[in-house]
N, C-alpha and C positions, 0 to 999 in steps of 0.2 A: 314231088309229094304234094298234094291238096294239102288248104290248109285247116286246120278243125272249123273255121268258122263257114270252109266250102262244105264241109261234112254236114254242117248242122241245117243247112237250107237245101241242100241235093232234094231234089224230089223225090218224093217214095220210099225218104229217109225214115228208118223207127225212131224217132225222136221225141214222143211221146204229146200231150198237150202242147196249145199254146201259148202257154202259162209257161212250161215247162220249157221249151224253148227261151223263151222270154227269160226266164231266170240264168238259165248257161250263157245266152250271148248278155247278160252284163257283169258275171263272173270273170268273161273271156275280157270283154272293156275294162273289167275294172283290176283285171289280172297283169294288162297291157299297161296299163296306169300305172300301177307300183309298182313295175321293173324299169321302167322309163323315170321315175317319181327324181332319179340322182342322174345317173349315166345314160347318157344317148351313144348311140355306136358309133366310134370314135371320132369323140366330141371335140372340136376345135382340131381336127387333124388333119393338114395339108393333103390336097388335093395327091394320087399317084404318080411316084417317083421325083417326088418335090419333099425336101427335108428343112425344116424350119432350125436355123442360128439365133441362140442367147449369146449374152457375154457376162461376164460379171466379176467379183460380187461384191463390189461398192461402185461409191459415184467415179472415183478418179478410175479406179480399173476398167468400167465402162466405156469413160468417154476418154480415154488412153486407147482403148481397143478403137473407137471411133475413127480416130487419127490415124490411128495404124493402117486401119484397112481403108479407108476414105469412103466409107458409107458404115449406117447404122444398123445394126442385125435386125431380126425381127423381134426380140424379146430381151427382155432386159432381166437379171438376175436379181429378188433383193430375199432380206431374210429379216425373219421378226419370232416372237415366240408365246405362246401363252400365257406367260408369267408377266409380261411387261408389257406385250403390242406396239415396241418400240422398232424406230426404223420408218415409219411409213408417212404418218405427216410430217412428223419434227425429224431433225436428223440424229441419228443415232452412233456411237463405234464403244464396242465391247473388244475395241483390239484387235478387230481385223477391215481396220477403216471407216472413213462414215460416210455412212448408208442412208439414203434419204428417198423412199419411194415417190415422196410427193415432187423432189428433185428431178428425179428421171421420167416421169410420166409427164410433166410440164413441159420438159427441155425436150421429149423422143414422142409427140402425139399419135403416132403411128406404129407403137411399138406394145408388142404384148407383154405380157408381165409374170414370170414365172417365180412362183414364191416359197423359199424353206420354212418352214413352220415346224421349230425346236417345240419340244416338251418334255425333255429328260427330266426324269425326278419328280415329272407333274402330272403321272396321268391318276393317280386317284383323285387329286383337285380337279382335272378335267370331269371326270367323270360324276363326279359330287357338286360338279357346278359353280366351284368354285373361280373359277375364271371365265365365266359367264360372262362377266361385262367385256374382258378385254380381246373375246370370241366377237363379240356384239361391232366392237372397236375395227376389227379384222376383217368382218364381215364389212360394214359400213365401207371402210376403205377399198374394198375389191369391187363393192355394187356402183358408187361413184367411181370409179375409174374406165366404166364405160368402154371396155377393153375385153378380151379375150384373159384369163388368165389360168394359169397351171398352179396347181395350189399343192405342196407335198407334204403331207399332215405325219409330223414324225419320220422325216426324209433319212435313211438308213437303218429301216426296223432292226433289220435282223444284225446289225452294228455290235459287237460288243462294248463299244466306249460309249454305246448308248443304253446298253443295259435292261430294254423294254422288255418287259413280262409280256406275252404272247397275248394273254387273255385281255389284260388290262389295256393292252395297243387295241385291241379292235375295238373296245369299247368305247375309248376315250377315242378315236376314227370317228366312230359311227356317233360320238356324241355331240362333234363339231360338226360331220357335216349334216346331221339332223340339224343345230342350231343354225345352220349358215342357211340352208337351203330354206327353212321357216320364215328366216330374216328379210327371205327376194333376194340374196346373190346366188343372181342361180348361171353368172357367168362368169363360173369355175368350170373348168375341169379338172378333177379328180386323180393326182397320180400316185401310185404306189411305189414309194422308191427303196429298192434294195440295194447295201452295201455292196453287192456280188461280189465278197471275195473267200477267199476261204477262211478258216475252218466251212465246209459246207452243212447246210443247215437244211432242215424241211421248214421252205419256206412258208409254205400254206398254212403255218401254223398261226403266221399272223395275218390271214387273209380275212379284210372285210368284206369281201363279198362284191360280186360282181355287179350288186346294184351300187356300189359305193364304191368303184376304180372305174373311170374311165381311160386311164394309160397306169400301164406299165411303165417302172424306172428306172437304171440302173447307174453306180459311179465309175465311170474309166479312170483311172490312176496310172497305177503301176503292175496290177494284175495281169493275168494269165485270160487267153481268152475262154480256156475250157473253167475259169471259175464263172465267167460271165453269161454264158450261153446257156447256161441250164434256167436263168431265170426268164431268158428269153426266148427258149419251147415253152414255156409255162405260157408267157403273153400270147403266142399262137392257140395255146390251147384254150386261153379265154378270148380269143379275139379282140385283142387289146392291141393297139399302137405302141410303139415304144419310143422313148422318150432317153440320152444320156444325161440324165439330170445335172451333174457334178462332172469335168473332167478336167485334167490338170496332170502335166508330164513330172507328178512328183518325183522327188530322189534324181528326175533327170533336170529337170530347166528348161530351159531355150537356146542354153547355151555351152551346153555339153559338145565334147570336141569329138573328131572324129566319126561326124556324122551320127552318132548317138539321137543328138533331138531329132534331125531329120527323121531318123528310125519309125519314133515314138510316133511324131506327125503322117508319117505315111502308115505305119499301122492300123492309126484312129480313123482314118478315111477307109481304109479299106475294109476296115470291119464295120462301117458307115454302110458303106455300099452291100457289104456281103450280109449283112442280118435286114436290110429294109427300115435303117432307123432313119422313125420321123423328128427327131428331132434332138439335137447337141447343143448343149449348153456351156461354153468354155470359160474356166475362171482364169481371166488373164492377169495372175496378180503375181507382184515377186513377193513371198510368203516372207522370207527371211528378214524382212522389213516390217511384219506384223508381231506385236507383243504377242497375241494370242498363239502365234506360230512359228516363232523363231526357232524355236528349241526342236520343229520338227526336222530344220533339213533338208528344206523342197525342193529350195532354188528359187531364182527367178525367173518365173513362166509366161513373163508377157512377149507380146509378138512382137514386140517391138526392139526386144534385146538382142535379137539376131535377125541379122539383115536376109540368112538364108531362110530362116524359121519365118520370118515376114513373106519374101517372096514368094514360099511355099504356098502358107495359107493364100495369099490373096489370089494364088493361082487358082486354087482350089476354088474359092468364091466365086472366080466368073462364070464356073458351070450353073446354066439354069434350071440344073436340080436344087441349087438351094436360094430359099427365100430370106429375103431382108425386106429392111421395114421399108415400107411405100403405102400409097391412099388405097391401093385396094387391098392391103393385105387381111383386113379384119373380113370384108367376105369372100375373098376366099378360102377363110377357113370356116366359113358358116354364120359367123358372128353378124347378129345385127342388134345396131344401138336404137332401142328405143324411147328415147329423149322423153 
């Protein structure tokens, strides 16, 4: 198919004046300009049949995963929120360990940065500007880090233990990444992360828009794959990359007998390979050790707790379908620092 802007200079085209001409192609420039203004086609996404490893999500789970597998992933997990912008230079723990982005970016130079960004309970203060500065706070930290990073504004929309109004999520979206992208950090990408699980939901209702997603997200747990695949036809249909933002063999561990964990770990690989996801983010924490999550019951899901669970993973590591942090990893995923 030509493309309209071949249409508009074909010779012997009716296109009327020169003027008129002249007015369409900078409608088309300036059409191309504000679809591009947020998301580029996907942005910071591994080169074909190359899938980008996190780990996280604090300092010691990190660099425990570190030890485990005897190299650094590509991105490091942290998590901060609206209401406070804690976690990022100082260190922070709300109970589920402490988290210190300034910590991991110093210690892993080579490592990209994939970030939760809570807002339960906040998004009319988003939206009314009320945490302007600690947006500003957020922003500043992601421009200085001179890094690739994955930014997930309201990570499990459609969550009900998050509770987001449909309308209010996209606005207070589109209100952080207006202020971010204003500010010059404009090296984020943009992920949209769904719970995927059931009860099933029309996800679209909290969609900001495809100038404002550059990946698709979803959380591996304990779910079913036919809860998780329906958000990832969606990504196809927006041509979005996909991203496992969150995953974690809850209710099973690493240490589940009878080959249980192994199950969980060779499922997650295979549903890796069988949907084309770029990129898995593994939280390798033993949960029942965190105030915040003791009372859920998860286990302890580090790879390090099972010697089989370990072997597996690092098996799985040496194929050079997936990326870990090294000196070229920033361009080949696009990224260039301009100092």
């Amino acid at each position: 198919m030509q493309s309209f802007a071949s249409q508009i200079n074909r010779p012997g085209a009716n296109t009327g004046s020169a003027l008129d001409r002249i007015c369409v192609m900078a409608l088309v420039i300036a059409f191309c300009f504000i679809s591009k203004a947020f998301c580029e086609p996907n942005k910071f996404a591994p080169p074909a049949g190359k899938t980008l490893v996190f780990a996280g999500q604090n300092d010691d789970s990190f660099d425990d995963y570190v030890r485990t597998t005897g190299a650094a992933p590509a991105g490091c997990m942290i998590y901060t929120s609206v209401q406070e912008a804690g976690g990022l230079l100082e260190p922070s723990d709300y109970g589920a360990g402490v988290s210190s982005g300034k910590y991991l970016l110093d210690k892993y130079p080579n490592t990209a940065v994939q970030i939760g960004l809570y807002m339960v309970d906040a998004l009319e203060g988003v939206i009314s500007g009320q945490y302007d500065d600690n947006i500003d706070k957020i922003g500043s930290f992601i421009k200085e880090s001179k890094r690739p990073v994955y930014l997930r504004i309201g990570y499990e929309f459609d969550g009900p233990h998050n509770h987001y109004d449909p309308g209010k999520y996209i606005a207070a979206y589109r209100h952080i990444a207006d202020r971010l992208k204003n500010k010059g950090a404009d090296n984020i990408a943009y992920v949209w992360h769904s719970y995927a699980s059931f009860p099933r939901v029309n996800y679209m209702n909290w969609y900001p828009g495809d100038e404002y997603v550059d990946w698709f997200g979803i959380s591996f747990f304990a779910q079913h794959e036919s809860e998780m695949s329906p958000v990832i036809s969606l990504a196809k249909q927006h041509n979005k990359p996909v991203m496992i933002a969150e995953s974690t063999p809850s209710g099973i561990g690493t240490t589940s007998g009878a080959g249980v964990s192994e199950r969980w770990f060779r499922r997650y690989f295979d549903f890796t390979a069988k949907y084309d996801i770029k990129a898995i983010c593994y939280i390798n924490c033993n949960w029942d050790d965190m105030p915040m999550f003791k009372d859920f019951k998860w286990g302890d899901c580090r790879l390090a707790g099972n010697s089989k669970i370990k072997k597996v993973w690092r098996a799985e590591m040496k194929s050079d379908k997936y990326l870990q942090s090294s000196d070229g990893l920033f361009n080949l995923l696009g990224f260039r620092n301009n100092k």
